[in-house]
C-alpha positions as CSV (number, residue, x, y, z in Angstrom):
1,X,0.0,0.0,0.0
2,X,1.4,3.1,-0.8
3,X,1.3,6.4,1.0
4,X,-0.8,9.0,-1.2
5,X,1.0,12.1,-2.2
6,X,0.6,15.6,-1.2
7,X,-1.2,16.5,-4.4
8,X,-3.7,13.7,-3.6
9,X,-3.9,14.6,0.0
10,X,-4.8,17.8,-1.2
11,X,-7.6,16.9,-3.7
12,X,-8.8,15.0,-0.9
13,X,-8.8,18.0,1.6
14,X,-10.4,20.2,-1.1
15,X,-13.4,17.4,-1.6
16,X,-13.8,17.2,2.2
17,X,-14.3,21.2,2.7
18,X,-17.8,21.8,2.5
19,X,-19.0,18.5,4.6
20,X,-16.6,20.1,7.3
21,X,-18.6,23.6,7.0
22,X,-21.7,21.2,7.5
23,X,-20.2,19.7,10.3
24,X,-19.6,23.0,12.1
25,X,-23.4,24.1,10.6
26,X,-24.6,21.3,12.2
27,X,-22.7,21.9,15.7
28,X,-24.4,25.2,15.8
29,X,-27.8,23.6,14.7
30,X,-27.6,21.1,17.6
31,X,-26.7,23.4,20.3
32,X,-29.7,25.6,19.1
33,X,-31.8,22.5,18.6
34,X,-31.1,21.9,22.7
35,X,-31.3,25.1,23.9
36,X,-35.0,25.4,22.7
37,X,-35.3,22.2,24.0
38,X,-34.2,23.0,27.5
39,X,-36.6,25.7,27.3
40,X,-39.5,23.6,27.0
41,X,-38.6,21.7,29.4
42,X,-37.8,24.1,31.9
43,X,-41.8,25.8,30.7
44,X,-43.1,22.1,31.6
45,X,-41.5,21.3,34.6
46,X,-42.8,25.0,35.8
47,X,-46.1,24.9,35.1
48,X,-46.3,21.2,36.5
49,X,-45.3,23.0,39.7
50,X,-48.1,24.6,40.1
51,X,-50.5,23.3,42.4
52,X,-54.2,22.3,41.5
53,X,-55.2,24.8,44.4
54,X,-53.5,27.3,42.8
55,X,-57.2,28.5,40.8
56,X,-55.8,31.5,39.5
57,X,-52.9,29.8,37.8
58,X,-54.4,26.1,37.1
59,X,-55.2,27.2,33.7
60,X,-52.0,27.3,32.7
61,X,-51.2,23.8,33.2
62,X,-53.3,23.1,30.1
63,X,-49.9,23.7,27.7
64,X,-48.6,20.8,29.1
65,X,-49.3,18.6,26.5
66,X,-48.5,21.2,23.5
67,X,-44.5,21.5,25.5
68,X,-44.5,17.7,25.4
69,X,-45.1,17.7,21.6
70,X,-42.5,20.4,21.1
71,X,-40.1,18.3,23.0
72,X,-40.8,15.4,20.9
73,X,-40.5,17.5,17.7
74,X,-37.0,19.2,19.6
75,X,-35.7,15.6,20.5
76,X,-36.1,14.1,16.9
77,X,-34.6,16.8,15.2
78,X,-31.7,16.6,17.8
79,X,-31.7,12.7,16.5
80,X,-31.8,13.5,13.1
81,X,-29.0,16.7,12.7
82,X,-26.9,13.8,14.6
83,X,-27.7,11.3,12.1
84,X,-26.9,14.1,9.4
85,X,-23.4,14.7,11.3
86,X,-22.6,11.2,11.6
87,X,-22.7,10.7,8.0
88,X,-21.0,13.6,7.3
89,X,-18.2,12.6,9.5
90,X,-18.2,8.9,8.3
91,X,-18.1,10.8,4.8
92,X,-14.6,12.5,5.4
93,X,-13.4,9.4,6.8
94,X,-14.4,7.7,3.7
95,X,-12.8,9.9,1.2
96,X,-9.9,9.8,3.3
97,X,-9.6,5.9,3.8
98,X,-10.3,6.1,0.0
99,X,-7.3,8.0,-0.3
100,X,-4.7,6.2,1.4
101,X,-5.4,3.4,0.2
102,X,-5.6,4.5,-3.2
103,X,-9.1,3.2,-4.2
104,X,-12.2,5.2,-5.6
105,X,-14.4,6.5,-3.0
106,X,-16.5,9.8,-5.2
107,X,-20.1,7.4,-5.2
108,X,-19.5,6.4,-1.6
109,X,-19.3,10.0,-0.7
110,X,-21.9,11.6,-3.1
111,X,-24.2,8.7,-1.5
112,X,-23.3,9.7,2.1
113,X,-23.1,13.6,1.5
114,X,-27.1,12.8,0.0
115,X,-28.2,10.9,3.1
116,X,-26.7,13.6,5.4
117,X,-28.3,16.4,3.5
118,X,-31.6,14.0,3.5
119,X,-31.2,13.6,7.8
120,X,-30.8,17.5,7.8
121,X,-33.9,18.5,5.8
122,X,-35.7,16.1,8.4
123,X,-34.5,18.1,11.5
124,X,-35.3,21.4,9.9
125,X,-39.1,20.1,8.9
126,X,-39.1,19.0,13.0
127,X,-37.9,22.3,14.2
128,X,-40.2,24.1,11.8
129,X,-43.0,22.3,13.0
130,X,-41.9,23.1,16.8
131,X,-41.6,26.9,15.6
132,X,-45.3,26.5,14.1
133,X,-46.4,25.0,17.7
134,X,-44.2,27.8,19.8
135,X,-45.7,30.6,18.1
136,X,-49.1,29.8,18.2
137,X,-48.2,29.4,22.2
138,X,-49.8,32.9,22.8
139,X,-53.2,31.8,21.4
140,X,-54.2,29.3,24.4
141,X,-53.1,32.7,27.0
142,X,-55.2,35.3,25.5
């Protein structure tokens, strides 16, 4: 097996550059993603601390089911922007790995760069769905 050369290390580098901008994309996304998450949850566990003697704040407890579908929107598209940087990261190991050992590894990383873009668009329909659910939020307060 021979080592590749620096020009092929550096055609290698140059494939890999925009799946590591997604990577760091989807750092950010994910650290947004449980932010809003922790948010919900901290809204849930608040309003379940409210006692049913408490009549003039009792009301409020009825959200409690809309936070638990935002969760569950939040925690899937958590689940799949990680799916979507798994196979990102699998991808620059592959084209790497393809590299040094000097084999042809361009469908193997189109196929993976698809199936992470395809994870992604899946956690942006689940947080645009939680968005949908959080801004109607004022609607059941009025």
């Amino acid at each position: 097996m021979a080592t590749p050369t620096a020009t092929q290390l550096s055609e290698v580098i140059g494939q890999v550059a925009a799946p590591a901008f997604l990577l760091g994309a989807l750092a950010g996304f994910i650290s947004i993603l449980i932010a809003r998450q922790n948010r919900v949850i901290d809204r849930s566990q608040a309003l379940n601390a409210i006692g049913d003697d408490d009549a003039a704040r009792a009301y409020l407890k009825a959200d409690i089911p809309r936070l638990k579908h935002r969760a569950a929107l939040l925690n899937r598209s958590v689940q799949f922007a990680a799916l979507s940087a798994i196979c990102t990261t699998l991808l620059v190991i592959w084209a790497f790995a393809g590299a040094f050992l000097q084999t042809r590894h361009e469908h193997g990383v189109g196929v993976l760069f698809i199936i992470s873009l395809g994870f992604f668009i899946v956690a942006l329909v689940n947080l645009a769905r939680e968005t949908q659910i959080a801004l109607h939020e004022f609607d059941h307060f009025r």
